[in-house]
ROFISE-850185 format. One record per residue: x, y, z of N, C-alpha, C in turn; residue in one letter. Coordinates in steps of 0.05 Angstrom, whole numbers, plus 5000, padded with zeros to 4 digits. Layout:
BEGIN
XYZXYZXYZA/...
This chain:
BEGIN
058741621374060341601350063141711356X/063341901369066542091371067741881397X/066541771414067241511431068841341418X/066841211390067641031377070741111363X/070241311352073141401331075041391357X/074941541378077441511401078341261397X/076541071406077540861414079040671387X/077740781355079040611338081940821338X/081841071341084141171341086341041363X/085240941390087440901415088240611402X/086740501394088140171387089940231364X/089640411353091140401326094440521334X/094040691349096740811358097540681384X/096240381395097440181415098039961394X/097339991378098839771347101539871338X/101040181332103340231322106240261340X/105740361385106740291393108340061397X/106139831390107439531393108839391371X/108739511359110139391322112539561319X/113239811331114939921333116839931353X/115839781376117239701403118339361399X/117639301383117838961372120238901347X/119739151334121439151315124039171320X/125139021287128939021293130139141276X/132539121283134539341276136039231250X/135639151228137038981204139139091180X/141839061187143439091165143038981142X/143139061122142838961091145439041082X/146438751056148538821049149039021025X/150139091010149339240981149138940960X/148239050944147638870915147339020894X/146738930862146039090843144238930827X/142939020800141738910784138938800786X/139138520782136538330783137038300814X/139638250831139338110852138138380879X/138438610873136938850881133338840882X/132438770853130438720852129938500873X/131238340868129638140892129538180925X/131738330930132038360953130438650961X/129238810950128039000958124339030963X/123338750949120038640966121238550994X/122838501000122538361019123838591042X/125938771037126639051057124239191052X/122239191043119439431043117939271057X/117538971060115538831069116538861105X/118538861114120938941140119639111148X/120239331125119339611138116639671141X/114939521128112739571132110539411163X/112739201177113239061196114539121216X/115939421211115539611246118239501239X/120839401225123039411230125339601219X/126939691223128839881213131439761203X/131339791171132939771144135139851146X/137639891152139139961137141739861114X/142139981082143039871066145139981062X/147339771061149839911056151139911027X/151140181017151540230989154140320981X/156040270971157940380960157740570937X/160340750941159441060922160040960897X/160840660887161340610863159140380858X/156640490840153740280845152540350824X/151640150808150140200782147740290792X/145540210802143740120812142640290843X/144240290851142740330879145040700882X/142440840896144141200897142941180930X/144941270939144041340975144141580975X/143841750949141642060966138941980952X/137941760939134541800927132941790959X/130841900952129141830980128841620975X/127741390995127741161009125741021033X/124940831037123240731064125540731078X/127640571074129140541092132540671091X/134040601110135840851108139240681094X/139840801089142240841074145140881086X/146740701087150340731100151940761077X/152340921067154940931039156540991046X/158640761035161840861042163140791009X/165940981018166641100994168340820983X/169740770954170040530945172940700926X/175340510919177540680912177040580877X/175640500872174440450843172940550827X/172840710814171240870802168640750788X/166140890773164440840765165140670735X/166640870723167040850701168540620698X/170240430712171840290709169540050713X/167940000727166139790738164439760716X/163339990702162039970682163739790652X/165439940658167439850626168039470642X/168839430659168839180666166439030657X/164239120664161039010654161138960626X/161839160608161739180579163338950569X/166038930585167138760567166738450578X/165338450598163538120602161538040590X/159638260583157438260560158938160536X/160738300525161638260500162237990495X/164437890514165237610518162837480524X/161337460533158037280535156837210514X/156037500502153937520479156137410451X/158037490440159537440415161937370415X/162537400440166237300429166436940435X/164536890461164836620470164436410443X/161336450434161636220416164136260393X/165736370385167336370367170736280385X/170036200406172936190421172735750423X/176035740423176135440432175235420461X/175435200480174535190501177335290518X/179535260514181035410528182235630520X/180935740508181136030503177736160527X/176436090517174036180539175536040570X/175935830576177035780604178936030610X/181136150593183736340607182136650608X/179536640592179336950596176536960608X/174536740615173636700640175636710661X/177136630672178736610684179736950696X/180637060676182337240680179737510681X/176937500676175037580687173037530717X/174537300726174337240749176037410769X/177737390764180237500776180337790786X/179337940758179138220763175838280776X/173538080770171438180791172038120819X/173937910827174837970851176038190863X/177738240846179638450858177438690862X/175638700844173738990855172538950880X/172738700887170238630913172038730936X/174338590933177438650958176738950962X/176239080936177239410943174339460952X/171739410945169639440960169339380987X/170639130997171339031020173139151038X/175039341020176639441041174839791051X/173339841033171840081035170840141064X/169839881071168439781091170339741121X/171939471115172939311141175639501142X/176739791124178939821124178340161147X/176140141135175740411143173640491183X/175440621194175440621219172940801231X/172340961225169341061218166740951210X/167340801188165740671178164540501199X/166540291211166940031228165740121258X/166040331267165440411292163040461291X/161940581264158140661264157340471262X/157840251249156840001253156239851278X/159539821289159039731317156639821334X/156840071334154640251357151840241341X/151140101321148440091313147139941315X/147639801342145339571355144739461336X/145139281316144339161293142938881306X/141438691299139538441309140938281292X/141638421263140738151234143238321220X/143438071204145038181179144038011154X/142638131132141038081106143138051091X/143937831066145637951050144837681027X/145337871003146537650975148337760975X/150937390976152937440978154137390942X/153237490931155037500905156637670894X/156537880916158738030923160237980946X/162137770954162637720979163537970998X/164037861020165238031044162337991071X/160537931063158937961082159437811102X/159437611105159637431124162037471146X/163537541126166237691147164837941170X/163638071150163338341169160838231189X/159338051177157637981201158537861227X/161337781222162737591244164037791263X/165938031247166338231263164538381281X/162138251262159738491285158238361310X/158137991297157437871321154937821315X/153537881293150637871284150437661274X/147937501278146137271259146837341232X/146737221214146337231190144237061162X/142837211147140737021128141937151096X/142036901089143336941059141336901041X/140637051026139337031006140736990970X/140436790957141936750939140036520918X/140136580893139136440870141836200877X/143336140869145735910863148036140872X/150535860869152635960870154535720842X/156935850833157835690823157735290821X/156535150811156434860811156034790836X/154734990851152035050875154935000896X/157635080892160135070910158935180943X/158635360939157535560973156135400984X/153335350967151235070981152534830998X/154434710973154634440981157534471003X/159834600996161934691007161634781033X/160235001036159835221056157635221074X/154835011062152835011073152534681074X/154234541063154134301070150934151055X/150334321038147734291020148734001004X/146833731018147633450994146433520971X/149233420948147933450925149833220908X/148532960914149232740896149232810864X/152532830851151632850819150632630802X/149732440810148532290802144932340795X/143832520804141232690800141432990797X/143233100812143233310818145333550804X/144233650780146633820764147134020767X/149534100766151434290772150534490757X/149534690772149035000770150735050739X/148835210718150835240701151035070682X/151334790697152034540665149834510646X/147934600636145534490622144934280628X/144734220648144633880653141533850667X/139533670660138033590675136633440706X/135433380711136833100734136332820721X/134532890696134932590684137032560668X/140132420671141932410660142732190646X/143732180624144031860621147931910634X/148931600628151631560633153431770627X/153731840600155632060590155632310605X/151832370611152732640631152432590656X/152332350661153132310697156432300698X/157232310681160432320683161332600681X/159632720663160133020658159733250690X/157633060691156733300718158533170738X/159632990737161932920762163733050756X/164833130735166533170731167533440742X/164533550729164733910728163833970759X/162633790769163333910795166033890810X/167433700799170633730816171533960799X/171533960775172634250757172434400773X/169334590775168634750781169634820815X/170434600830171334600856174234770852X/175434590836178534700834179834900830X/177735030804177635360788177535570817X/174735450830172535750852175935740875X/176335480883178235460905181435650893X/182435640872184635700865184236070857X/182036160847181136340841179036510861X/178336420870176936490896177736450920X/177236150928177336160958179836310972X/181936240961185136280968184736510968X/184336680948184237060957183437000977X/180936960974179337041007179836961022X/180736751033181936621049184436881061X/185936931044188037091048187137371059X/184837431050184737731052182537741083X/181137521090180137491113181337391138X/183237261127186337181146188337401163X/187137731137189437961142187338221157X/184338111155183838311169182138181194X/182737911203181637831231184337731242X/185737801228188537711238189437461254X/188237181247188236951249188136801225X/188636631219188736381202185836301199X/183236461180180836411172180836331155X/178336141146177336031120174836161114X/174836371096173236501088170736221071X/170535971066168435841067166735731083X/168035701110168135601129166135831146X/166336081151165636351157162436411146X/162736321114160336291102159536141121X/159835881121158335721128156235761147X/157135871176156535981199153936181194X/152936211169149936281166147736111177X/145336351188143836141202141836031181X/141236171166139036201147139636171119X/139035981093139736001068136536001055X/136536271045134336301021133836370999X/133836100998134735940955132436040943X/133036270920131236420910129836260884X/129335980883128635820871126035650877X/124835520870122635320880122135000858X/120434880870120334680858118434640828X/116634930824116534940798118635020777X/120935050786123835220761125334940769X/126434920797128634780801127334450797X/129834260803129433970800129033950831X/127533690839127033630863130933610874X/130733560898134133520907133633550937X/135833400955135233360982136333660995X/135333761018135934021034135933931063X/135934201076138534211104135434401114X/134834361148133434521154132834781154X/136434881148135835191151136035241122X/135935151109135735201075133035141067X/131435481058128435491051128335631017X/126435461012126635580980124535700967X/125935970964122436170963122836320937X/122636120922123036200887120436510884X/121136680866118636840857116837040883X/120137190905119937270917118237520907X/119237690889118637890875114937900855X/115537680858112237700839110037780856X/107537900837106137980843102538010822X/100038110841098738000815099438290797X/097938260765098838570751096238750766X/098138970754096939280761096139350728X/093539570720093139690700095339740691X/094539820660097139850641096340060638X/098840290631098540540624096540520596X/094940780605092640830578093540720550X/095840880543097240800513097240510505X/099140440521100040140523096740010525X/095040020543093239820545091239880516X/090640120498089740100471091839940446X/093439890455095739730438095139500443X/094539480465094939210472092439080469X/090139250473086939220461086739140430X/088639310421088239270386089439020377X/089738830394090938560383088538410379X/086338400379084938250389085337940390X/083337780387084137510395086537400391X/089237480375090937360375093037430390X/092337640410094037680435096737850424X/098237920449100738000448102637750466X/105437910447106837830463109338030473X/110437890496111838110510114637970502X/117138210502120238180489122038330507X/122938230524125038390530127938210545X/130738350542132738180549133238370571X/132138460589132738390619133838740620X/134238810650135339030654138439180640X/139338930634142938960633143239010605X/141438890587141838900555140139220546X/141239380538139039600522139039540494X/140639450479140839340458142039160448X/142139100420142938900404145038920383X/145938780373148138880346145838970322X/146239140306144339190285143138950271X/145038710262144538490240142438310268X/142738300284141138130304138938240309X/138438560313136038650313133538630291X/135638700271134238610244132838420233X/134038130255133237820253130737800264X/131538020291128837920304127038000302X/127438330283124738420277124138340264X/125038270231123738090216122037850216X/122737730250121337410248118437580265X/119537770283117137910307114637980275X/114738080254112838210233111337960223X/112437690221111837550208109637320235X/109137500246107437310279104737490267X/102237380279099037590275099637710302X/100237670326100237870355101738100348X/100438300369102238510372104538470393X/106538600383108938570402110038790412X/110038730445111838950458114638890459X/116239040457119338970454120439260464X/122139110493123539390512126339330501X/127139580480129039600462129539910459X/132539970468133140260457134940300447X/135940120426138140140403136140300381X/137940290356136340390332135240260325X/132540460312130240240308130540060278X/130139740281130639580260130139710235X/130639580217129439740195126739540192X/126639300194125539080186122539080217X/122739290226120239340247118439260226X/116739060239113739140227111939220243X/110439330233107139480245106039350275X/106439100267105138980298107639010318X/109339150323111839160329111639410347X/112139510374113439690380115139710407X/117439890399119239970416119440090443X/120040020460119440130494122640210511X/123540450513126440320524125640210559X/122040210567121740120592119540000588X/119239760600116339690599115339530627X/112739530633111639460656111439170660X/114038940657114638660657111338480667X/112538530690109438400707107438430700X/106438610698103638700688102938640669X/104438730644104538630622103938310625X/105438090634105837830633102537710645X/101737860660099237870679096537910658X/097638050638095338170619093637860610X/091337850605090037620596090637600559X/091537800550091737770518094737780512X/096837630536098937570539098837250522X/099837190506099836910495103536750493X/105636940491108636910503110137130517X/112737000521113937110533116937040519X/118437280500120837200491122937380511X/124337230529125537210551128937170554X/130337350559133737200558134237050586X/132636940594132136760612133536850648X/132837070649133237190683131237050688X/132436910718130236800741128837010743X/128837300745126537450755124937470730X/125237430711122837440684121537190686X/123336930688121836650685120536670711X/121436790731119136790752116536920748X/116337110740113837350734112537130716X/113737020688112436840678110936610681X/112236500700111836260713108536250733X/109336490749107436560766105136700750X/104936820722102536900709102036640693X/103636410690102636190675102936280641X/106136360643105536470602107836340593X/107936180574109536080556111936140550X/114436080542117036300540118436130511X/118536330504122436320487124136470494X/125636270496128536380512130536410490X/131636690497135436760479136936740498X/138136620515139936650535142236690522X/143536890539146436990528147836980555X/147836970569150437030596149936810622X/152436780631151536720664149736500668X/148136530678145636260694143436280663X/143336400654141336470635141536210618X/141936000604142535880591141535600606X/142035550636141335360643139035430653X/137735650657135435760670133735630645X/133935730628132035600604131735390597X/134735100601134034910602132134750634X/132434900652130734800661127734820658X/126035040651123835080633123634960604X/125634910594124834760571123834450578X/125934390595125134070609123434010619X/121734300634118134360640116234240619X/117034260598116234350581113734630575X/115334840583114135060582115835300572X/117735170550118335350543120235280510X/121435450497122535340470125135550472X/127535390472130235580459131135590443X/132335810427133935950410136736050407X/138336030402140836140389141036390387X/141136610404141736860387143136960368X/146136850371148536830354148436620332X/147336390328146936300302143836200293X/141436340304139036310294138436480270X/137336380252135736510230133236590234X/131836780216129336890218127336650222X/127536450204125936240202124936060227X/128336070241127735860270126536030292X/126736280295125936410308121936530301X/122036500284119336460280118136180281X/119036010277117935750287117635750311X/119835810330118835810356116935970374X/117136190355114336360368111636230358X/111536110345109435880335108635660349X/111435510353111635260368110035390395X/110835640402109835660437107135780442X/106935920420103636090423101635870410X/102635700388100135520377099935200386X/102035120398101934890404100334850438X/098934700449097134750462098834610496X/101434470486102534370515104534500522X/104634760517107335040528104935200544X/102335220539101035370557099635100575X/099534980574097834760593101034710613X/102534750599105234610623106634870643X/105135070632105935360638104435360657X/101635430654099935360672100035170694X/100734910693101834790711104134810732X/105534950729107335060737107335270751X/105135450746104035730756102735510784X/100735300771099135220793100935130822X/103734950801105734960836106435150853X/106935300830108235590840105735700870X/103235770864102335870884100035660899X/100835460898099135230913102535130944X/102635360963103935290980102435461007X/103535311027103335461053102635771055X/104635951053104336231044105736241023X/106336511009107336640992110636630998X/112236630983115436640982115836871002X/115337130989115637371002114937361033X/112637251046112437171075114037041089X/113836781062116236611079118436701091X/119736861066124036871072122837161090X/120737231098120237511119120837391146X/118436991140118436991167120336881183X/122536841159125336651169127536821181X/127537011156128637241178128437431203X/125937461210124237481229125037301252X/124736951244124436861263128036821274X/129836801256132536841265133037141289X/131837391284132537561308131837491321X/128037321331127237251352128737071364X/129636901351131136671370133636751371X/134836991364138137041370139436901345X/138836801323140136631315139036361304X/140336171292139335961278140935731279X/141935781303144635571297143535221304X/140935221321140234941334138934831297X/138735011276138334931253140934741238X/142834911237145534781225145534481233X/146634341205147234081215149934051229X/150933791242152933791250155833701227X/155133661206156633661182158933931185X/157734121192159634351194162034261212X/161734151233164134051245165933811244X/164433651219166433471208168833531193X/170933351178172733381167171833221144X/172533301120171833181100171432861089X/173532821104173632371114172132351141X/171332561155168732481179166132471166X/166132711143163532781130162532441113X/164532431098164332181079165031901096X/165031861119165931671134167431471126X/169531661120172231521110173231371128X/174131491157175031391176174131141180X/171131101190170230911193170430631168X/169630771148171130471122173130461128X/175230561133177930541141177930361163X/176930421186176830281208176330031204X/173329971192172329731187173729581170X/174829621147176329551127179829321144X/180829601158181929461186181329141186X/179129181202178429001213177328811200X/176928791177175928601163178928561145X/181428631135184028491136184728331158X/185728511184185928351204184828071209X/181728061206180527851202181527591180X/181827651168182427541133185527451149X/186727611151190427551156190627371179X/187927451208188627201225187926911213X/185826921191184526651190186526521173X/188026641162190126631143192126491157X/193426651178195626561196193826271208X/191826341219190426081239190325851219X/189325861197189625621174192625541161X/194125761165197325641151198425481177X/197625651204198625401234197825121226X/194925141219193924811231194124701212X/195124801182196424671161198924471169X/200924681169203424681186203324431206X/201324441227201424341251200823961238X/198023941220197823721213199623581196X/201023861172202223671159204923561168X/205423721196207923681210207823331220X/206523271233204323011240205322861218X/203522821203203522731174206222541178X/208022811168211022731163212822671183X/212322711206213322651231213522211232X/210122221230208521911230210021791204X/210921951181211421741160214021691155X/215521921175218421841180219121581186X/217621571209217521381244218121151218X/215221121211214420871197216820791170X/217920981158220320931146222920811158X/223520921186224520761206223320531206X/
């Protein structure tokens, strides 16, 4: 027996030798919010794979603290922006999202979108300079044998600093603006004739009016990101590699794109080899519910609960909106959880209670889960998706709005108005989704795509990144599109060429038929001279 334990003891510590002699060295970029959540199953799944993490955090971070303990380790560098200012920036994009937008013309929301573009740039520059400016910083880096560089770039700068360092790079990203980075930067086809622009509410079944729309808004949207974006960056990556760079172009040079989407949320659409789509990275099956919570949730009996919450970023509501929704939440038979830490409605009813935290997943996982009223974050419609539960959506900000039209187009889900719904429509729809029988059969279906694949998302974008250190890189992935020019891409040249040559053609047969015109009718009149003689 004490033979036996040796020997399970010697293989176990010639495993952990070899998983630890195998393992790589991986920079992560910083992030915040939902896009944190996603990226941190997949730095624990690393570390739990014999490789070594490190995340680079700025001292100005909602979200992420580099003294909490940690699996993996922590680079913070200091940022000339304060907390307080980043926050008040947040506040007043919420505000404009949630209430000021619908009451604005469309170019009044275009100049102060706009001019909120502008200033979340300028925080990234000064985040960016925290980094590429600072000579300490840059040198610990250099000397940290790095393999990989991890990043969601919706904070840019990464791609730059991965170039300075010489490292592979894997991007992890839900969308980008009217999918610009994809199709721009990654050379991702996306005919708008099926394929709609990130953002537009648009489906892929379009009729005429919005196949014009989505053409349109994708040149819009080109012109805005380029005039407002690219050009900074362009400029500010120009001044610290000190050459004439195109900070899209830089993007591009990723080996790896992992589209945090799949083909149960997104529309089918054509991809690029190194572009893998591992929607519902983060999900998981549920865990028990705390004691309390699971007798609450017991006391519903057959008519279930349902779960309420608008996402990490929202803690509350305006008073008159809370009021709406508790009134329609009293007038449902389920009990309702609702992660809310404003004042409590007055209009709470009994089946009603307040959480300023609640256990999303689990909860959604519960079997006496019957909806899900959702402000439509991919990481909630994912958890949903993947437990197979029904949704109403309030979308208020950002992707949220088209996130729900694409689940509504599932048909697995029902939207709402926050800003001009009444008690009434909002209780219809909690009706429409818990009693009508094809929001959970299409829910369910959807769950069934979701985990009817090869492996799990979370494996996958492990084993892509994985397999990018092993091979040094990903570049025999990239298409050769990257080294075209925009009339090579679209084979302009060549219509041009051919076009050539099919005038030329046309103009000789032209000239060759006006000669032997010429030539006969010269004849002609030559012969009928004579004969006039």
């Amino acid at each position: 027996m004490k033979l036996r334990q040796r020997l399970s003891v010697g293989v176990l510590l010639l495993l952990c030798v070899t998983q630890s002699t195998n393992g790589g060295n991986i920079l992560v970029w910083y992030t915040e919010g939902s896009h944190w959540i996603n990226m941190k199953p997949v730095l624990d799944t690393l570390v739990d794979r014999g490789h070594q993490v490190t995340v680079l955090v700025p001292s100005t971070s909602m979200f992420m603290n580099a003294s909490e303990p940690s699996r993996f380790s922590y680079e913070p560098f200091n940022v000339s922006v304060s907390l307080a200012v980043v926050e008040e920036f947040f506040e007043e994009f919420l505000r404009f999202s949630m209430y000021e937008m619908d009451h604005m013309s469309y170019l009044q929301i275009y100049i102060k979108y706009m001019d909120l573009m502008r200033t979340d740039l300028q925080f990234s520059l000064k985040f960016m300079d925290g980094l590429m400016k600072s000579e300490t910083i840059m040198k610990k880096l250099k000397e940290g044998n790095y393999d990989l560089f991890l990043s969601d770039p919706i904070y840019p700068g990464s791609d730059l600093l991965a170039e300075l360092l010489g490292l592979p790079m894997v991007l992890s990203l839900r969308f980008s603006l009217a999918h610009n980075w994809e199709r721009m930067c990654g050379q991702l086809p996306a005919p708008p004739s099926y394929v709609p622009g990130a953002m537009s509410k648009l489906t892929d079944k379009m009729d005429f009016s919005e196949r014009v729309w989505n053409f349109l808004f994708y040149a819009l949207q080109d012109i805005v990101i380029y005039d407002v974006f690219w050009k900074e960056l362009d400029r500010y990556y120009t001044e610290i590699k000190g050459t004439p760079t195109s900070a899209c172009e830089t993007m591009g040079k990723a080996d790896i794109w992992l589209i945090r989407t799949y083909w149960d949320f997104d529309f089918p659409r054509p991809f690029l080899p190194n572009f893998k789509f591992v929607g519902g990275i983060h999900c998981r099956p549920a865990k028990p519910l705390p004691k309390d919570m699971e007798e609450f949730v017991q006391s519903s009996g057959d008519a279930g609960i349902v779960v309420f919450t608008l996402g990490s970023f929202i803690k509350n509501i305006t008073s008159e909106r809370a009021n709406m929704i508790a009134s329609a939440l009293a007038q449902i038979p389920q009990k309702v959880l609702w992660r809310y830490s404003g004042e409590t409605p007055a209009t709470l009813g009994a089946n009603t209670r307040t959480y300023d935290w609640i256990p999303q997943n689990d909860l959604l996982g519960h079997p006496k889960t019957r909806a899900f009223i959702t402000h439509g974050g991919t990481n909630g419609i994912y958890e949903a998706i993947y437990h197979g539960v029904p949704m109403v959506g309030l979308p208020m900000f950002a992707d949220q709005p088209d996130n729900m039209v694409h689940v509504a187009a599932k048909g697995a889900a029902v939207i709402a108005d926050l800003n001009f719904m009444n008690t009434e429509d909002l209780k219809n729809a909690f009706n429409a989704v818990i009693n009508e029988k094809s929001y959970k059969e299409n829910a369910m279906r959807l769950s069934s795509i979701h985990h009817d694949r090869p492996m799990s998302p979370l494996d996958e974008a492990v084993f892509w990144i994985e397999y990018t250190m092993r091979n040094k890189g990903a570049k025999h992935l990239r298409v050769q599109a990257h080294e075209l020019t925009w009339y090579q891409y679209h084979s302009l040249d060549v219509v041009a060429f051919l076009l050539a040559i099919v005038l030329f053609l046309i103009f000789l047969f032209i000239k060759t038929c006006s000669f032997c015109f010429r030539r006969c009718c010269g004849r002609k009149e030559t012969k009928t001279k004579k004969k006039a003689e």
